[in-house]
MIKELUM-418278 format. One line per 3 residues: their letters; for each residue x, y, z of C-alpha. Coordinates in nm, 4 decimals, always signed. Example, Ala and Ser with C-alpha at 12.3 -4.5 7.8 and 13.67 -1.06 7.14 Angstrom:
% residues 2
AS> +1.2300:-0.4500:+0.7800 ~ +1.3670:-0.1060:+0.7140
***
This chain:
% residues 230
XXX> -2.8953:-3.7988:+6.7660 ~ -2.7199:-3.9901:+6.4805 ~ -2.6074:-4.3502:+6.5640
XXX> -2.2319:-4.3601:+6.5115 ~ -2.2943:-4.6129:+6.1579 ~ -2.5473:-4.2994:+6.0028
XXX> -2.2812:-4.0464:+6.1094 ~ -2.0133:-4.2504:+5.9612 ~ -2.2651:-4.3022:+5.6352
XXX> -2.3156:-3.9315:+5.6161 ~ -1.9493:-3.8705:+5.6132 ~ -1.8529:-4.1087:+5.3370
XXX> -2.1890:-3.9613:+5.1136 ~ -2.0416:-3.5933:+5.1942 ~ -1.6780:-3.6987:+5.1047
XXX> -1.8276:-3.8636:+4.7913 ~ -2.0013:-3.5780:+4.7098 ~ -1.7524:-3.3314:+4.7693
XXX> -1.4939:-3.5188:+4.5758 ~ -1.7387:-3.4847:+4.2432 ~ -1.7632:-3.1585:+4.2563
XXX> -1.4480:-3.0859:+4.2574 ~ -1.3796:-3.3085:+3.9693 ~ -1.6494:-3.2141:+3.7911
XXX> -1.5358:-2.8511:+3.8055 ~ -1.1947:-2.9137:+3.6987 ~ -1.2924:-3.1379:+3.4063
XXX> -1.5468:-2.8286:+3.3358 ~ -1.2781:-2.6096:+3.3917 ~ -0.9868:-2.7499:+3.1995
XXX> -1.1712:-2.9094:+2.8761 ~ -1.5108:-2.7019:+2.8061 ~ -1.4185:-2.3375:+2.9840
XXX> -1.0496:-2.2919:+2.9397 ~ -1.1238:-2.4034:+2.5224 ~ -1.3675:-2.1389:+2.4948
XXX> -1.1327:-1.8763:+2.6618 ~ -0.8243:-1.9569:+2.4250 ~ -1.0683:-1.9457:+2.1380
XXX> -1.2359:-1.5826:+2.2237 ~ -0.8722:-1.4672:+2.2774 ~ -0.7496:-1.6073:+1.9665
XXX> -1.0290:-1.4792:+1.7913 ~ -0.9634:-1.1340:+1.8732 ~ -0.6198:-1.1426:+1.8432
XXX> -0.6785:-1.2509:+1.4583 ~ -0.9184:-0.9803:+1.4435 ~ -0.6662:-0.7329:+1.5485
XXX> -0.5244:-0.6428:+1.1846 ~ -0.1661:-0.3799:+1.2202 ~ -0.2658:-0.0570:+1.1226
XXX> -0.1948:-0.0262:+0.7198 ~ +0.0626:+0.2490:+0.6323 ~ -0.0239:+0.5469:+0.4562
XXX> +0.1957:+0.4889:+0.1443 ~ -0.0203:+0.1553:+0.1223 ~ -0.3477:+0.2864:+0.0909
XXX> -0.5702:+0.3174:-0.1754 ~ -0.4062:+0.0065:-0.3515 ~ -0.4035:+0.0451:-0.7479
XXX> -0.4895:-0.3274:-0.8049 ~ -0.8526:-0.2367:-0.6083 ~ -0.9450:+0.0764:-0.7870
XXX> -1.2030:-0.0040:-1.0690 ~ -1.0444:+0.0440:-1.4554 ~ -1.2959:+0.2911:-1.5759
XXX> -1.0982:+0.4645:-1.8557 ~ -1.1376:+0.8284:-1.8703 ~ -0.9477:+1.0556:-2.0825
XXX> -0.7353:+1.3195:-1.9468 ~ -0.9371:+1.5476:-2.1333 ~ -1.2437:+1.5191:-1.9744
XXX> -1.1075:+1.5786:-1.6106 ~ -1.2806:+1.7787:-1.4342 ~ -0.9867:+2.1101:-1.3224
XXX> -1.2319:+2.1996:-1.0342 ~ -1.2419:+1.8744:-0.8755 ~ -1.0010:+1.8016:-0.5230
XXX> -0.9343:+1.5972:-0.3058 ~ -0.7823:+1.6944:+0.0684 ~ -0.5905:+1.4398:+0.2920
XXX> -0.4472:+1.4291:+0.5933 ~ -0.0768:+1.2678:+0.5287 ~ +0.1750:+1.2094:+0.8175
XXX> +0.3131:+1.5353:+0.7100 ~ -0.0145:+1.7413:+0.6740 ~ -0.2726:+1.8075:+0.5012
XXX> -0.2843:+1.8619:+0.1228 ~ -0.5679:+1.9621:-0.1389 ~ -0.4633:+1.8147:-0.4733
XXX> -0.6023:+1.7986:-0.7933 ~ -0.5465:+1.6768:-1.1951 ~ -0.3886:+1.9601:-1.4284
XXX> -0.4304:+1.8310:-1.7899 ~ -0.2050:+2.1079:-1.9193 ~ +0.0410:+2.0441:-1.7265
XXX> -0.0297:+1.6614:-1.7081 ~ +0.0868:+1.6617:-1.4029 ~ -0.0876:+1.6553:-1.0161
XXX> -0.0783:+1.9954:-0.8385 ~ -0.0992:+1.9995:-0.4641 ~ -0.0967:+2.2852:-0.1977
XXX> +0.0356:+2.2410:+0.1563 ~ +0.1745:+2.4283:+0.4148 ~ +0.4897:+2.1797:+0.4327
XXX> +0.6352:+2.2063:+0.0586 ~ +0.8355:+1.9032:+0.0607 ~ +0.6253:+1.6370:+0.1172
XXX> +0.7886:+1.2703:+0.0421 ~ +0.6528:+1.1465:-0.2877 ~ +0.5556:+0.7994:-0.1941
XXX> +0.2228:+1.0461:+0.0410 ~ +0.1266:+1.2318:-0.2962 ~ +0.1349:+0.8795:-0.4983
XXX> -0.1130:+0.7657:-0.2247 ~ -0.2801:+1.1323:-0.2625 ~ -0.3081:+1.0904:-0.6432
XXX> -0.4521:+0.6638:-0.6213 ~ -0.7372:+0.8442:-0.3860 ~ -0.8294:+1.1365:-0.6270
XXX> -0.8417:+0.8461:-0.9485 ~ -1.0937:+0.6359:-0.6797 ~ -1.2960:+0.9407:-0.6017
XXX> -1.3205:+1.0491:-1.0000 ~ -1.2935:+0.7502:-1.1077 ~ -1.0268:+0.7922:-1.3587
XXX> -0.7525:+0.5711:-1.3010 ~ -0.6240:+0.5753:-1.6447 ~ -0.4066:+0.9239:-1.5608
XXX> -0.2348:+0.7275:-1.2711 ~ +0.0830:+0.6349:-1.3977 ~ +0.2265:+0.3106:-1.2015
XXX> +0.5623:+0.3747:-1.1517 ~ +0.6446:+0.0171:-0.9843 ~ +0.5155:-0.1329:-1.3074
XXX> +0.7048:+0.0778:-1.5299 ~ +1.0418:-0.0086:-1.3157 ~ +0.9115:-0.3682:-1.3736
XXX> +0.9006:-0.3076:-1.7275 ~ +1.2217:-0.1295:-1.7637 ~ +1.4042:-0.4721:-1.5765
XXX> +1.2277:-0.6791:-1.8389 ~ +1.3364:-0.4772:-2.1330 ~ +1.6604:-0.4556:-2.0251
XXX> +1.7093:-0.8150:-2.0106 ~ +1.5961:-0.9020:-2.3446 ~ +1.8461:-0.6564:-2.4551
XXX> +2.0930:-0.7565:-2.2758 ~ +2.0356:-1.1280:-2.3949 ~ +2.0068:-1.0724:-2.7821
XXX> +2.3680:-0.8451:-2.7326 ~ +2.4787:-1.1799:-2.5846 ~ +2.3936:-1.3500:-2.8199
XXX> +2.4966:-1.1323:-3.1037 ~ +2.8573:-1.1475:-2.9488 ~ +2.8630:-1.5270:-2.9680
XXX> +2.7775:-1.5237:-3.3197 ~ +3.0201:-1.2622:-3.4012 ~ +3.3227:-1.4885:-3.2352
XXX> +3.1820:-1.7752:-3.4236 ~ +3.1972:-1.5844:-3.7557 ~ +3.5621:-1.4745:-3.6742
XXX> +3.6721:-1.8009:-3.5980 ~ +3.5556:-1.9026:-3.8854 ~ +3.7347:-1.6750:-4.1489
XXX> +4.0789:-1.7651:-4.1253 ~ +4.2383:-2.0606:-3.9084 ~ +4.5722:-1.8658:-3.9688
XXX> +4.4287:-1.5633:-3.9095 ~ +4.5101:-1.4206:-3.5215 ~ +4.2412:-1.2141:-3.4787
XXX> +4.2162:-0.9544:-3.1698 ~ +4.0682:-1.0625:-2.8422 ~ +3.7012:-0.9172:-2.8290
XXX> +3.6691:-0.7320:-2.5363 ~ +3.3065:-0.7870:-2.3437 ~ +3.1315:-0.4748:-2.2189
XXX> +3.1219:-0.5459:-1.8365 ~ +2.6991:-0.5083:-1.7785 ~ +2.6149:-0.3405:-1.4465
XXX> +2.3283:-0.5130:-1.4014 ~ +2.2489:-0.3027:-1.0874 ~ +2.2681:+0.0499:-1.2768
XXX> +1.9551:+0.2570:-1.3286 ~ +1.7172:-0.0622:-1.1873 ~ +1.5442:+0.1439:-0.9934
XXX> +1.4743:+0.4149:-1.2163 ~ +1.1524:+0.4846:-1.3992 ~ +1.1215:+0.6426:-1.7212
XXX> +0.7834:+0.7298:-1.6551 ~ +0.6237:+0.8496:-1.3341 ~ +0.3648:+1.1148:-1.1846
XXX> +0.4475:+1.4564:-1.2104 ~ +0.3716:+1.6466:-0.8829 ~ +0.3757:+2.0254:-0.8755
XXX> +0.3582:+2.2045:-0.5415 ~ +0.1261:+2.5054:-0.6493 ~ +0.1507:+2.7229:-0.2704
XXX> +0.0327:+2.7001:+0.1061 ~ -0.3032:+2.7499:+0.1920 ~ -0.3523:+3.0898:+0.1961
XXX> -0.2748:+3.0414:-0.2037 ~ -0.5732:+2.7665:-0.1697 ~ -0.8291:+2.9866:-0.1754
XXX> -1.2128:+2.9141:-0.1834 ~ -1.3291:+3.2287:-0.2586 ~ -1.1424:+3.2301:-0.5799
XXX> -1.1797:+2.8629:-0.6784 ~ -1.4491:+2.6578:-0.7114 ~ -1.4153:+2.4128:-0.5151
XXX> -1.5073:+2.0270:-0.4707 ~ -1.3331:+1.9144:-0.1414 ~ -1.3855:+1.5221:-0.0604
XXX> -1.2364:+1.3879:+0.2438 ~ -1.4797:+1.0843:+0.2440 ~ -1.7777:+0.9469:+0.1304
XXX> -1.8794:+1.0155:+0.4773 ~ -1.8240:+1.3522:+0.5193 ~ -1.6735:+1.6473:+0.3610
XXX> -1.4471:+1.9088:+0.5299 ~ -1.6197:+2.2548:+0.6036 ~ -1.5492:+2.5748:+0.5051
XXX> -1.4593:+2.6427:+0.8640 ~ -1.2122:+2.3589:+0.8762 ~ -1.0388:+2.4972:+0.5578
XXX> -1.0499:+2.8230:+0.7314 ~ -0.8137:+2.7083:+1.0395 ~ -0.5950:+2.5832:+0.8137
XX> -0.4891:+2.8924:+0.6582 ~ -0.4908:+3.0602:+1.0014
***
């Protein structure tokens, strides 16, 4: 048996022991495990990008500038894509110098056949028949203000002229145009031309030589075209 001083000694060395332990685990747990939890979690939450919409893909400022003339555009060449209102095979008319695309829904919004048309220029690499229709809006604003500014101008010179002539002279009030500076700003001049050329069943392979590219990965199958005419 223990004398009642080594039982007392053994009590205090547990306690002591104990007591570290626990402290050790919660400085363990609050400054070295807790850290590297936070830091995985923000990690992955950084990681987690929002899912890009479809209007937004294919981004014109990321496709390569290799010039090609709408000439040598291959008529045979398509592209199919699955928009969030179906899927549509499109391809580059020169004649018509214009895209034409076949779907089963007809009226698909424009903004899905602008994306349709940036992935065909990737794929052929001929971005020079993509017509940027933000720029020319851009362009259009620009213009408009320069014109606007030299009419300005022109009017104050005009007054100055009149004033000028005759002190005696009363000369008519000169009316200023009122500028809607809001009208037609977001209207292009120039745009894509999109031409809806059938459904499916108007898509056929056995009467058009086809080159279908869904991917660089993969390509859709004649058997996948075929349930989409079904």
């Amino acid at each position: 048996m223990f004398s009642k001083m080594d039982y007392h000694d053994m009590t205090l060395a547990f306690t002591y022991i104990a007591t570290g332990v626990a402290l050790g685990s919660a400085i363990v747990a609050k400054f070295i495990y807790q850290p590297m939890i936070d830091r995985r979690w923000r990690k992955f939450m950084a990681e987690e990008e929002p899912e890009t919409p479809f209007e937004d893909l294919y981004p014109l400022d990321k496709i390569e500038d290799n010039y090609a003339h709408p000439d040598d555009v291959n008529i045979h060449n398509y592209i199919n894509i699955n928009t969030p209102e179906g899927i549509i095979f499109l391809r580059y008319n020169n004649e018509e110098e214009g895209f034409e695309y076949w779907s089963k829904n007809k009226n698909i919004k424009y903004k899905y056949l602008e994306t349709a048309a940036r992935k065909y220029i990737t794929i052929f690499n001929c971005k020079s028949i993509y017509i940027d229709r933000i720029k020319n809006i851009e362009d259009n604003k620009k213009l408009k203000e320069e014109s606007e500014k030299n009419d300005e101008e022109g009017r104050e010179n005009k007054d100055k002229e009149e004033e000028n002539d005759d002190v005696f002279l009363k000369t008519k009030p000169i009316i200023k145009e009122k500028i809607n500076k809001e009208e037609d700003e977001n209207v292009a001049t120039k745009a894509n031309k999109y031409i809806y050329k059938g459904n499916m069943r108007d898509f056929s392979k056995k009467t058009i030589n086809i080159v279908m590219v869904e991917s660089k990965k993969s390509k859709m199958t004649f058997a996948d075209f075929k349930k989409l005419t079904d």
